[in-house]
N, C-alpha and C positions, 0 to 999 in steps of 0.2 A: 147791702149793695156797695158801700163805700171801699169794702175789702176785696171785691170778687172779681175783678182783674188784674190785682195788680201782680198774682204770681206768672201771668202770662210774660211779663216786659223781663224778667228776669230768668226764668225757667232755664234759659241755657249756661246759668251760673252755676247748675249741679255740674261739676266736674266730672270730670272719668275717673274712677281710683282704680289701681291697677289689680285685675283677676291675680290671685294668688298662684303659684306655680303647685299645681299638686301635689303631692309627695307619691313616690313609686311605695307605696306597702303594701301592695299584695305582689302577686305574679304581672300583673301590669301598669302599666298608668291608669289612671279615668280618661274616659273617653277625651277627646282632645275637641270632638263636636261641642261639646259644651262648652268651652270657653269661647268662641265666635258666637255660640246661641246665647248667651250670656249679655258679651258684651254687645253684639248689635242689638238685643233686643234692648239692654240698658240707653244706648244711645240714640236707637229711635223715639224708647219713651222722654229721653232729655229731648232730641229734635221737636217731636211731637207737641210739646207743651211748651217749649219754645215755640211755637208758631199758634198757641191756642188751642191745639185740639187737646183737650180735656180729658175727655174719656177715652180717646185713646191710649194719651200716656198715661192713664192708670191701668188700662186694661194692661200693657206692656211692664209699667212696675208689680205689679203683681203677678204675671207671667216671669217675671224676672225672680220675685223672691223665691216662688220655689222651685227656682234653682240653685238659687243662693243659701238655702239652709247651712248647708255646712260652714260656711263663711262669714262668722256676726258684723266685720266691717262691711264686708258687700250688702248683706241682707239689710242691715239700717240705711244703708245708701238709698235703696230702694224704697224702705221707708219714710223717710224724708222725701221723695219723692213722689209717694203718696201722698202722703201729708199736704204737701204742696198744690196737691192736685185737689185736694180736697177744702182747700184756701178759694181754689178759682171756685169751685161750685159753691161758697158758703158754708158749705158743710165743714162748719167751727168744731161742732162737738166733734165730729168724727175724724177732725186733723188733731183734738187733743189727744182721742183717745190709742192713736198711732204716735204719739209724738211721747207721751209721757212716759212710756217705760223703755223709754233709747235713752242710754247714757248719756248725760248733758255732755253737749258738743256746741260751738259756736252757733253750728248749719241747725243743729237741732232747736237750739234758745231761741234764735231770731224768729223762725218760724210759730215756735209756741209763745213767743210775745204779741205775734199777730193772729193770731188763732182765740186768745184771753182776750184781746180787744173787743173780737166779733163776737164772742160770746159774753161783752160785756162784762167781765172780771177784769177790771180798770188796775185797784191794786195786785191782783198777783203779775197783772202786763207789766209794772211799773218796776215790778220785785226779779222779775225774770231778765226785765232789758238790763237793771242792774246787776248782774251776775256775768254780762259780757264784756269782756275789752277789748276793744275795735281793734286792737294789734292783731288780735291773734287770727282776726277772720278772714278769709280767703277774699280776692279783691272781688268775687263774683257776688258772695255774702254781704261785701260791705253797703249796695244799694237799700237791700233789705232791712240792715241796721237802722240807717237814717229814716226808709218808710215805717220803721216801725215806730220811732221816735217821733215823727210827724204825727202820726197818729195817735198815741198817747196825747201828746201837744194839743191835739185837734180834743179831744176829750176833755182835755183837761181847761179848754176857752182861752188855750195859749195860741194865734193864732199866729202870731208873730213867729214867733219859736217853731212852730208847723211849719209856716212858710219858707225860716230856713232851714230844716230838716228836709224840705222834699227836694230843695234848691241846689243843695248837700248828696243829695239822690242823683240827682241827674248828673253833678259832674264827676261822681264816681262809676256812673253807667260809663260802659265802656267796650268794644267791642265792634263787631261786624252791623250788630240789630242794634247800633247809638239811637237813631233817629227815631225807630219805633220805641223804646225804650223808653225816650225824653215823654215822647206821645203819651205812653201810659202813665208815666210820675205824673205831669200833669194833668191826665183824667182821672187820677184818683184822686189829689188834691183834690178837686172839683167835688167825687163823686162821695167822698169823706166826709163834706163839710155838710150833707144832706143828711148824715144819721149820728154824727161825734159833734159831741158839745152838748150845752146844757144851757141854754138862753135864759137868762131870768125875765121876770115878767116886765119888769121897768123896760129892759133891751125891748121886748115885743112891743108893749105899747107905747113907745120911743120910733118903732119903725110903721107902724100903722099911723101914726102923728104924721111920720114925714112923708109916706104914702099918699097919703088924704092930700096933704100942703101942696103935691105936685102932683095931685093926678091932671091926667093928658099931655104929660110932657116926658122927656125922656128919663130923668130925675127921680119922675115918680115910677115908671117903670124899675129903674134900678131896685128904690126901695123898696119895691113889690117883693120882689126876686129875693131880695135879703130876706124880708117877712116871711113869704114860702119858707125859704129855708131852714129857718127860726121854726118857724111853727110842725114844719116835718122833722124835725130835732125834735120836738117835744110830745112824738107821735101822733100830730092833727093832721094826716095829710087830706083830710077834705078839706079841712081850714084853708091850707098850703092851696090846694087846685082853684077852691072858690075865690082865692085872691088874685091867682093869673088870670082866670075865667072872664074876671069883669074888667080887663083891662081893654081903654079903647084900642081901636086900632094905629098899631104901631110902626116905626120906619122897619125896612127890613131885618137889620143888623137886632134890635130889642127882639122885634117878633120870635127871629130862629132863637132869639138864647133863653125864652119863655117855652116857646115849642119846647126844646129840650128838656128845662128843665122838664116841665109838665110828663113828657116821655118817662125821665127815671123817675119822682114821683109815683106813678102809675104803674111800675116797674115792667122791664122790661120783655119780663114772660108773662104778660098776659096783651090781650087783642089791642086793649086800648093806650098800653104803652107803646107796642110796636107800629102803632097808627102816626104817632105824635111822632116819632123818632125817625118813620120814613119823611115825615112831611120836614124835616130838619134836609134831609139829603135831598128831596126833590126841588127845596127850595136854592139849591143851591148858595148854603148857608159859606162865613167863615171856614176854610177848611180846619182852622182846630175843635169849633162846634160840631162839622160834619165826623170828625176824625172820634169826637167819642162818641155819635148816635150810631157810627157805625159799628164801634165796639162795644156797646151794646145791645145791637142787633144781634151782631153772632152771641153773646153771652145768651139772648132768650131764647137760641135756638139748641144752645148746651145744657139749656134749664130744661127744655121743652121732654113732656112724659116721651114713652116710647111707641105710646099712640098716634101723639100727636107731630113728632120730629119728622116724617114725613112732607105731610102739608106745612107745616111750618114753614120748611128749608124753602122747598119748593116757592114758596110764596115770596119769600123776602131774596131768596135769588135769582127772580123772575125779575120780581122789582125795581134789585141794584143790578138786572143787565139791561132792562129800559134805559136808566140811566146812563150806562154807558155810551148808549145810543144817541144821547141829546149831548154829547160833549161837554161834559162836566168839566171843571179848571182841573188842570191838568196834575195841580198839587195833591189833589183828591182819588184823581185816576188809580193810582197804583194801589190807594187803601180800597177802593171800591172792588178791584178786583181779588182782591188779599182775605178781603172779607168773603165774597162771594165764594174763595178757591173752601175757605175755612168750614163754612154753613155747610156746603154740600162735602165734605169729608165727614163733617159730623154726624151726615145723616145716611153715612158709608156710599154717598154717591161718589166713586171714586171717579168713573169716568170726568164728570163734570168739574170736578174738584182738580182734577189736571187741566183740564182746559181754560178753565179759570188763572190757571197760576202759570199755566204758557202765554195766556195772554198778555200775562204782566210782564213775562220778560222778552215777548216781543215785540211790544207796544212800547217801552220803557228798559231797552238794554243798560241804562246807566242808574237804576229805580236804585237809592239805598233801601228798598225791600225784597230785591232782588233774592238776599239770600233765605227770606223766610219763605219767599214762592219756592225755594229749591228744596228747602227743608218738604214741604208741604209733598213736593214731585216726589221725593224720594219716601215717606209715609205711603204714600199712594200704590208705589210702587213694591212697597214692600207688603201691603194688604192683599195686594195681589198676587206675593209671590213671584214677585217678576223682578228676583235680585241683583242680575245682570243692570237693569235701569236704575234699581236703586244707588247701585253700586256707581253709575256715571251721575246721576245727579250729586251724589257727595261728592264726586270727585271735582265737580263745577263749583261746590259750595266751599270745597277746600282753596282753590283760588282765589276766593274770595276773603280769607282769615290769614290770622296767621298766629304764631306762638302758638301752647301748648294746645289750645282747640285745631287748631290743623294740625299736628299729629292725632288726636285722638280721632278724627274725622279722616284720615287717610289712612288708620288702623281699622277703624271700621268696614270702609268701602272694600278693602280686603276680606275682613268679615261674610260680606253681600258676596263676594266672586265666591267665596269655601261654600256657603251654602247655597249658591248656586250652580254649584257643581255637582249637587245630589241630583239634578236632573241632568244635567250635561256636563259630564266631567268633562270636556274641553275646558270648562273653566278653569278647572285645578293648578293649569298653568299658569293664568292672568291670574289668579290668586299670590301665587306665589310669586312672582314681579311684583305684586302690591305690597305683599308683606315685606321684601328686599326693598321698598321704596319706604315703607313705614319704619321699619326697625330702628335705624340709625336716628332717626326724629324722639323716639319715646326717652325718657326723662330718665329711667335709672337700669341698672342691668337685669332684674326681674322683670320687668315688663320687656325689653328686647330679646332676654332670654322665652318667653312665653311667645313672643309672637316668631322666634327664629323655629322653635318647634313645631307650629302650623307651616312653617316655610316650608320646612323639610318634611312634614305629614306631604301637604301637596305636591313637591316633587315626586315623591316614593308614587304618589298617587298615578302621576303619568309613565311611570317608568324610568323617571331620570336619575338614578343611583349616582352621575359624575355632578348634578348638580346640585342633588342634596348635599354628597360630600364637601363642594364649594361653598355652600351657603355654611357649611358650620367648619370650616377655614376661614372666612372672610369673618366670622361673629369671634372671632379668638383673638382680633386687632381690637383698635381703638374705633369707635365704642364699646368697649367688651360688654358679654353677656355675663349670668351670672353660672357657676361653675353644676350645679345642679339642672339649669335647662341642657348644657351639654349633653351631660351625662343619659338626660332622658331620650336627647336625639339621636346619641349612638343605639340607645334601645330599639328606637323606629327604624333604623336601620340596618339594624340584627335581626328583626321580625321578619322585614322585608327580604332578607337574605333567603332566611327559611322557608317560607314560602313561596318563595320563587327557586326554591330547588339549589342554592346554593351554599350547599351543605359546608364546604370545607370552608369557604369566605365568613360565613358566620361563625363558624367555630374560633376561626385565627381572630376574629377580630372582638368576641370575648376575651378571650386568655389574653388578648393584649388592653382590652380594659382594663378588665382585674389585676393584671399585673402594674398595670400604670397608676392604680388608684386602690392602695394596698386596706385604704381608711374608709372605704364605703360602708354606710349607715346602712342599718339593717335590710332598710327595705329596700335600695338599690342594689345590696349583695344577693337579694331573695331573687328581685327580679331578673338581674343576668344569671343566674346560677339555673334559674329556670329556664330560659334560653338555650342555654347552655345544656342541659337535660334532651331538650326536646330536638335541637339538633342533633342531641348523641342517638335519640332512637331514630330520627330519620335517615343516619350515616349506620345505622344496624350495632351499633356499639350499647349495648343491653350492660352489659356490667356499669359501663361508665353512667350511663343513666339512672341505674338503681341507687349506686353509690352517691349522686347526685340529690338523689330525691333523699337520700338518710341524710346527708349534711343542711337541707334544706328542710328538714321535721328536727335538727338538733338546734337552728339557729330561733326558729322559733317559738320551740319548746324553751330554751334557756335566753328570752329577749331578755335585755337589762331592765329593771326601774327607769331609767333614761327614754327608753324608745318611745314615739309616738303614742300614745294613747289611741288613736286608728291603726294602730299598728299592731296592738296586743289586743286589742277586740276582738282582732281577726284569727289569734292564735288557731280555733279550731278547725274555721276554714283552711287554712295553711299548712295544718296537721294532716287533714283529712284531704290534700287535693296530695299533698307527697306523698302520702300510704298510695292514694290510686294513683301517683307515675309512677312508681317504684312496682305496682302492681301490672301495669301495661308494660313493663322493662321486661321483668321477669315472663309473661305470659309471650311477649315478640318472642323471649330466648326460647320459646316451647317449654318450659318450664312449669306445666300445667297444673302438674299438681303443689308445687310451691305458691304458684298464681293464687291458686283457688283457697290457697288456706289463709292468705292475705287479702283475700274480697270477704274471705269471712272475718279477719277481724276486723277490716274497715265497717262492715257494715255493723258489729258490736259496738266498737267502739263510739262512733260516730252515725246512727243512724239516721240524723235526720239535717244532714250535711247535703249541698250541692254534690260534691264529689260522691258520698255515696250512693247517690240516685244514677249518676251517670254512669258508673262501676256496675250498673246493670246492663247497661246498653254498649260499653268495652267490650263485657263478657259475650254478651251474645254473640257480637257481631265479628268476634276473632272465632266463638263455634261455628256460625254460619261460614265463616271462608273457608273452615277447615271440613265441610259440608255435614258437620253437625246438627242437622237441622232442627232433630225433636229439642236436642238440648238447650240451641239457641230460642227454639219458641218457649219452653218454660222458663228460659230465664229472664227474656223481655217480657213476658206475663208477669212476673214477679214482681218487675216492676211497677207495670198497671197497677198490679192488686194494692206495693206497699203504700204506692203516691196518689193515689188517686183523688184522696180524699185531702189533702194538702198541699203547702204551700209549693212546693214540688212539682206541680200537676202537671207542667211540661214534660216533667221525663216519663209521669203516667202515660201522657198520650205517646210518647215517642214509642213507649215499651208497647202498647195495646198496637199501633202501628205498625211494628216492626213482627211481633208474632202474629199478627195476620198476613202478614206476607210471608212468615215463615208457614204456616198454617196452608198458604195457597198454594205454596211452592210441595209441601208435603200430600196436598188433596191434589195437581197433578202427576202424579209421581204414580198416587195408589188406586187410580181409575178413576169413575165419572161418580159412585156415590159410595163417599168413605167419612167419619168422620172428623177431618179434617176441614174437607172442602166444608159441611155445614159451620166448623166453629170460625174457620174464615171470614166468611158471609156475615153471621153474628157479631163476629170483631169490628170489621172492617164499617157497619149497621153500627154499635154499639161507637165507636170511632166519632163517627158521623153527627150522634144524637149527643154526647157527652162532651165535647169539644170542636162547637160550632163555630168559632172564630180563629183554630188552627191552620194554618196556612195549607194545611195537605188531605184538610178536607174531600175538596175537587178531586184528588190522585187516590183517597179510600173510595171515594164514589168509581171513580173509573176502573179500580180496582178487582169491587165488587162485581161489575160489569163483566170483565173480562173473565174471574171465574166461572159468573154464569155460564158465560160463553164458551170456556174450555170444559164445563161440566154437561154442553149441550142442553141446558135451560136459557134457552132463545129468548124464551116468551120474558122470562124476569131482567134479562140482560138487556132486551130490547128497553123495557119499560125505566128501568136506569140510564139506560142512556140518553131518552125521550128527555128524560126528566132535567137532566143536565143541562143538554138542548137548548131547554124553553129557560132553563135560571140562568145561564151563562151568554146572554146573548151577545156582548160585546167582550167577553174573554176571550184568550186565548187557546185555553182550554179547552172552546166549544168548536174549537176544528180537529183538536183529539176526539171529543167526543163523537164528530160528525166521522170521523176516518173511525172510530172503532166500531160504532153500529154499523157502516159499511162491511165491516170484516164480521159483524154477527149475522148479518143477512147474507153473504156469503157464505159462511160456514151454514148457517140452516139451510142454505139452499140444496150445499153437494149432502151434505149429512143425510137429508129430507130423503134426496137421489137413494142413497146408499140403502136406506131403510126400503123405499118403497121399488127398489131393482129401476128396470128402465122403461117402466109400464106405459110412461107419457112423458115422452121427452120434452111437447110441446110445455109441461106444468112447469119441468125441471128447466127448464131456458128462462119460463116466464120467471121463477125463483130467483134464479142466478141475476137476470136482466137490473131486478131491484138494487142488486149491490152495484150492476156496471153503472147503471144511472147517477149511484151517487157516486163513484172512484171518480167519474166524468166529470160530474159537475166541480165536486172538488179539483179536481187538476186545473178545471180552466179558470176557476175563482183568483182576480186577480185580488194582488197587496198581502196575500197569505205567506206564510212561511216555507221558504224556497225548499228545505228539505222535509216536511210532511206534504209538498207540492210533488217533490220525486216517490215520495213512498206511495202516493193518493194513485200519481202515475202511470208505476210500475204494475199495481194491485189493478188496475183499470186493462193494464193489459194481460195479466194472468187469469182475469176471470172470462175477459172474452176469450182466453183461449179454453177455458172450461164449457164454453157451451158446447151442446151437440148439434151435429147438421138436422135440420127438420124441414119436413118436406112441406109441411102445412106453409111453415113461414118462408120455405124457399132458401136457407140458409145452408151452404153446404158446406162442405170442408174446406174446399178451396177459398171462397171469401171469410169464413172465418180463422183461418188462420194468417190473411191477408192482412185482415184490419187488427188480429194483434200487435202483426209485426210493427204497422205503422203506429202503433202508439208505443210501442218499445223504443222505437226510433225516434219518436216524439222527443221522450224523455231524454235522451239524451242530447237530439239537436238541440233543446229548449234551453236545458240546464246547464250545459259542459259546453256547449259551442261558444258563446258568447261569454269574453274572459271575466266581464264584469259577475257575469251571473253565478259562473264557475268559481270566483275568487270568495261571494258570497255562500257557495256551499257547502254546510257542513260536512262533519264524518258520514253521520247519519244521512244524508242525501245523496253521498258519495255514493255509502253504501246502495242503496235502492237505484241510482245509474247505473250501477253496474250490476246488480241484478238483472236489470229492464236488456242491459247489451248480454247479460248470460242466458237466457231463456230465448233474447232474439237468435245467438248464437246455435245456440239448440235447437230453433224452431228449424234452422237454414239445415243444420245437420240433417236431422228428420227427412227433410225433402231431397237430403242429396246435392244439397248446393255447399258444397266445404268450402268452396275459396269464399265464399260471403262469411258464409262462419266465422275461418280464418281471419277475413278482413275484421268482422266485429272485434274479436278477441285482441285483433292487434290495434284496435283503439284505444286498450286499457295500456296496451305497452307502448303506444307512442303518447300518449298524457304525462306517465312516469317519469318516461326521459325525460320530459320538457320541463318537468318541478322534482328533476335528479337533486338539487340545492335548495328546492322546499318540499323535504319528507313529510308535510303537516295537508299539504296539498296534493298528493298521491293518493292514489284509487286502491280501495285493496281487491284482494283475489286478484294478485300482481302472477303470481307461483302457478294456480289454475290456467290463469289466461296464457302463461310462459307452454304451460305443456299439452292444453291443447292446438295453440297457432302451431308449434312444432307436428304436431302427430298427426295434422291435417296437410300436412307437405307446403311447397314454396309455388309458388302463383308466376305464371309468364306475366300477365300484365292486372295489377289488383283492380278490378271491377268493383265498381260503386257498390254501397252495402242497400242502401236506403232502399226500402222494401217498391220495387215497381206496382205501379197500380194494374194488373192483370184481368179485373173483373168484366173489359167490354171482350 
């Protein structure tokens, strides 16, 4: 007990040490998401346990190590930090057994001194504190030092020596959390003296003498209190309880500091301590009595099983918000609620656990615990994934510090904006101002170098090319970065180049690296040099590509002794990813049969390489363009077959994927039953069953479907797409699905027609009716996707115009070609009338608007109305002109529409198109 808060009051003394800057050794960096996942989550678990919550910041250190593997300083940081957390819960052994094989380090010794205490190893505590020199410990380490030394002291019945070792504590505590801080050195002293020491018998019955001498008066209470303490040192705590028990009744001030004691005694995770401990607070005890029964409360709610944290929480912060309610002294207030924010995070009641700790800071804006309620908001915030909030409550908490924790806490909240920009890149930008606000704050040019490369990760992200380039102009002054994060950021910017179709700017601004930076280390010459490749085949320059990839299999085939040790690991990977671009060089120049004798030595050489798995899926997929079809499906089978059973498995599924689709493409080609279409079906089934958590699962399914459907097996294509239906009901997928059995019940309907002549039109309309119902319903379903809304549309009105007149139902030719039109017209008033709707729609629904106006055009033809016709067709050529300067926003069948308004002559005065309603 005496140990098991005190790693809370210091917890924000783990520093931030700085993420390493990666080395470039392969073709790229490491992901750059990992450094912000890294550090924020390092720093929530410091926040975290700075404010108490215990298991969360383990759960957060150990979500942190393995990340950290590669990194033995970070990883131990993290360890320590376990460790720590393993201090609060008691769990001695379990802090040694993380502590002991980390290189002796100051942060590590002080820890494993207090850790040997609680596990009662007296001397090796004694052997380990001597192995430190307070010089060397960081000023956050040095409070720890002195706790540890009290502690020892306290064991050792030096009490004196104790006292000023915790004394020594406090005026080394320092920081934002002083106050709470002082609170804790004090309640451990206290909570210390209850299990360290060794009372000899003469002390015991020296304090029961002077018990007795003054019982009923306040005197003899004191000596009570000693006796307890004494005798629960000497493991009697019934002794301890039955001596409080019989004391008479006492002035307030005795009463609460018996209650208490009796509480930890009792200890604090079980019913009948936490009884004693509220009645400390309801008494409205001392606020430094109230100040540790409260910090003992949340400790039994940290303790408490994961049956029981529940009602636990729930109980003791029902309790302490009674309180709140009877107007407790106001010096209490802020722990009451500090405590209450803590309990209900521990028991992942996040909501309450913010309310709690807004209450503190709007009840008490000038609270010196203001910043551990912030810490706590921003925990809260961050369980929720709601990194935007997180990211402003650090930035409140940063106002509040200052020196090297306010950089690392205003690096961070930049942190919170990068990943929360995976849901809403608009952050990407406010990220990037955080990091321009953080930079020039951090402590050495590795760490501004590291965070100037998130800068510019996130600019690239919004599209700002002028102001990445500024951000690494402005990182070239004073405070400079180091010359390696540069280097990496002209990389993010060459990437970005090429992918955004800026072939020649990437290229120039390679060759002006290399040429600027003649001494680049292997893995940064690999990485531009590959750039550099990949540009040459997007600019169709094949030689300079191929030649590229041979000096990038020479440099790694011949690394020095010197390079990297990740560097030369990777030798094979490196070898084998150059044979395949020098393979894709050669196969762009049509160079086919040179290609193919090069996928065969890649695939000798290196078969069970990344790159050779993928060199199946190159290959196919330049046969496929070149409408190789047979060849491209056995060579993405090949793939299936080689990977399927290995760690590769992705490119298995890509390759079984890909010759089903070549498979389907080859069964429509060769009629309705070949077999083709059955190995399709099989693949695309086999797909399905073998690779369930593939992202394209739903598209093999829908797949299959649609072969059905082009093979006129209705009944099986129905039954696949039922089935999608019912599993996909809040996908997006499930409005394809619901649009493509539309078009299988359409197609069975004319099909059905076809077979059975036109014996009963009434059956063939009732057929067709099924698929209008549903084009209907889909078209009018709002919040759906605006262009399978035009395609749902269009098909809505090409089937009504497939019915036939039927006399039974009264439908003749006139209205039904009536109420085509109006839904031809529909679609396009709906979509293209209204700029917002039209700015929203894609190719794809462009396409399908201007189907709906080609067929409305045609229907007008049919009847001999050409100027209406005319009129439609020149809707398509007055949209044109009007986005002549945004070709991305033009309608196509621009050429059609040009020649038939022409061939339909010129109009004295253009008559409205929009179908008149004729039927009365």
């Amino acid at each position: 007990m005496a140990l098991s808060l005190l790693v809370t009051a210091f917890a924000a003394g783990l520093s931030a040490q700085t993420t390493p800057t990666p080395l470039l050794d392969t073709n790229a960096p490491p992901s750059s998401s990992v450094q912000p996942n890294i550090r924020a989550t390092l720093a929530s678990a410091d926040e975290a346990l700075a404010s108490g919550l215990t298991s969360l910041a383990a759960s957060f250190y150990t979500e942190a190590a393995t990340l950290a593997t590669d990194d033995p300083q970070l990883y131990e940081r993290t360890q320590i930090g376990l460790a720590s957390c393993m201090l609060v819960k008691n769990e001695f052994r379990r802090a040694l057994d993380i502590l002991t094989p980390l290189v002796d380090s100051p942060a590590k010794l002080v820890r494993l001194t207090i850790a040997q205490v609680g596990e009662n190893e007296l001397l090796a505590a004694a052997s380990t504190l001597n192995k430190i020199t307070p010089i060397e410990l960081s000023p956050a380490d040095l409070p720890w030092y002195h706790i540890a030394r009290g502690l020892i002291a306290l064991a050792d019945n030096k009490i004196t020596t104790a006292q000023g070792a915790f004394d020594q504590a406090i005026t080394e505590s320092a920081g934002e959390s002083r106050e709470l801080q002082q609170q804790h050195i004090r309640m451990l002293d206290y909570l210390a003296r209850l299990k360290l020491g060794n009372p000899s018998d003469s002390l015991v019955a020296e304090l029961r003498q002077a018990t007795s001498s003054h019982q009923g008066d306040i005197l003899g209470a004191q000596y009570a209190r000693e006796l307890a303490i004494a005798l629960s040192q000497r493991g009697d705590d019934a002794g301890a309880l039955n001596e409080l028990r019989k004391l008479p009744p006492l002035p307030p001030d005795e009463r609460d500091a018996c209650t208490l004691l009796m509480g930890i005694i009792l200890k604090p995770e079980t019913p009948a301590g936490r009884t004693e401990l509220l009645k400390v607070v309801k008494n409205k005890a001392k606020p430094d009595l109230q100040n540790i029964a409260l910090q003992c409360l949340a400790l039994s709610v940290e303790r408490a099983s994961p049956a029981d944290l529940s009602t636990i929480s729930e109980t003791i912060y029902d309790e302490l918000t009674k309180q709140i309610t009877l107007s407790p002294d106001p010096r209490t207030l802020d722990t009451i609620n500090l405590i209450r924010a803590k309990i209900a995070f521990e028991a992942k009641s996040y909501d309450k656990a913010e309310l709690a700790a807004s209450d503190l800071l709007e009840k008490s804006p000038q609270s010196k615990l203001r910043s551990d309620a912030l810490r706590i908001l921003s925990a809260a915030a961050w369980q929720k994934k709601s990194y935007r909030r997180a990211a402003d409550y650090l930035n409140q908490l940063k106002s509040l510090i200052s020196g090297p924790l306010q950089a690392r806490i205003s690096l961070v909240a930049a942190d919170c904006l990068y990943l929360a920009a995976k849901d809403s890149p608009s952050n990407y930008a406010a990220a990037a101002t955080a990091y321009a606000v953080a930079q020039p704050l951090l402590a050495t040019p590795a760490e501004r170098g590291n965070t100037l490369f998130l800068r510019v990760e996130c600019e690239l992200k919004t599209n700002n090319l002028a102001g990445a380039e500024k951000a690494i102009a402005e990182s070239q002054l004073t405070p400079a970065v180091d010359h390696d994060s540069l280097l990496r950021c002209e990389w993010l910017i060459i990437v970005w180049l090429r992918t955004h179709g800026k072939v020649e700017e990437g290229l120039a601004r390679v060759e002006k690296i290399m040429h600027n930076n003649p001494h680049l280390s292997e893995g940064f010459r690999i990485s531009f040099l590959w750039q550099k490749a990949l540009l040459s085949l997007d600019s169709r320059n094949y030689d300079a590509a191929s030649e590229i990839a041979q000096e990038i299999a020479t440099i790694a085939k011949y690394l020095p002794p010197t390079a990297p040790a990740r560097l030369r690991d990777k030798i094979p990977t490196l070898l084998s990813k150059a044979a395949l671009l020098k393979a894709r060089a050669v196969l762009s120049a049509g160079e086919t049969t040179n290609a193919k004798s090069d996928f065969k030595l890649l695939r000798e050489q290196y078969p069970d390489e990344e790159a050779t798995a993928a060199s199946y899926i190159v290959e196919g997929r330049y046969q496929a363009s070149q409408g190789r079809n047979g060849e491209a499906q056995k060579t993405f089978r090949s793939a299936y077959e080689r990977y399927k059973n290995s760690a590769l498995s992705e490119y298995a599924a890509n390759g079984l994927f890909e010759s089903a689709q070549q498979s389907a493409l080859l069964a429509r080609a060769g009629g309705e039953q070949n077999e083709y279409g059955k190995q399709a079906i099989q693949d695309f089934q086999t797909f399905t069953k073998d690779f369930p958590r593939n992202a394209l699962v739903t598209q093999a399914r829908l797949n299959q479907a649609d072969l059905f459907r082009s093979l006129n097996q209705f009944s099986d294509a129905l039954q696949v797409y039922d089935e999608l239906i019912r599993n996909l009901p809040d996908s997006p997928d499930r409005w394809r699905a619901e649009l493509s059995r539309a078009d299988c019940l359409f197609a069975n309907a004319t099909s059905a027609a076809e077979a059975n002549g036109n014996s009963s039109v009434t059956a063939r309309n009732s057929r067709v009716k099924l698929a209008i119902d549903t084009y209907s319903r889909l078209y009018s379903l709002p919040d759906k996707p605006l262009d399978m809304k035009a395609e749902a549309g269009y098909k809505w009105g090409r089937s009504i115009a497939e019915l036939k007149p039927d006399q039974e139902t009264g439908r003749t030719e006139a209205n039904i070609r009536l109420e085509s039109e109006k839904v031809f017209w529909s679609v396009y008033n709906q979509l293209l009338q209204d700029p917002k709707t039209a700015e929203a729609l894609g190719y794809n629904g462009r396409y399908w608007v201007v189907r709906s106006l080609f067929d409305l055009a045609k229907q007008y033809e049919k009847e001999g109305r050409s100027q209406e016709a005319r009129n439609a067709y020149k809707l398509i050529l007055d949209n044109n002109r009007a986005y002549h300067l945004k070709p991305e926003r033009s309608l196509p069948g621009q050429n059609w529409a040009h020649y038939r308004f022409s061939q339909l002559g010129s109009p004295a005065i253009p008559p409205a198109i929009a179908p008149a309603d004729t039927s009365s």
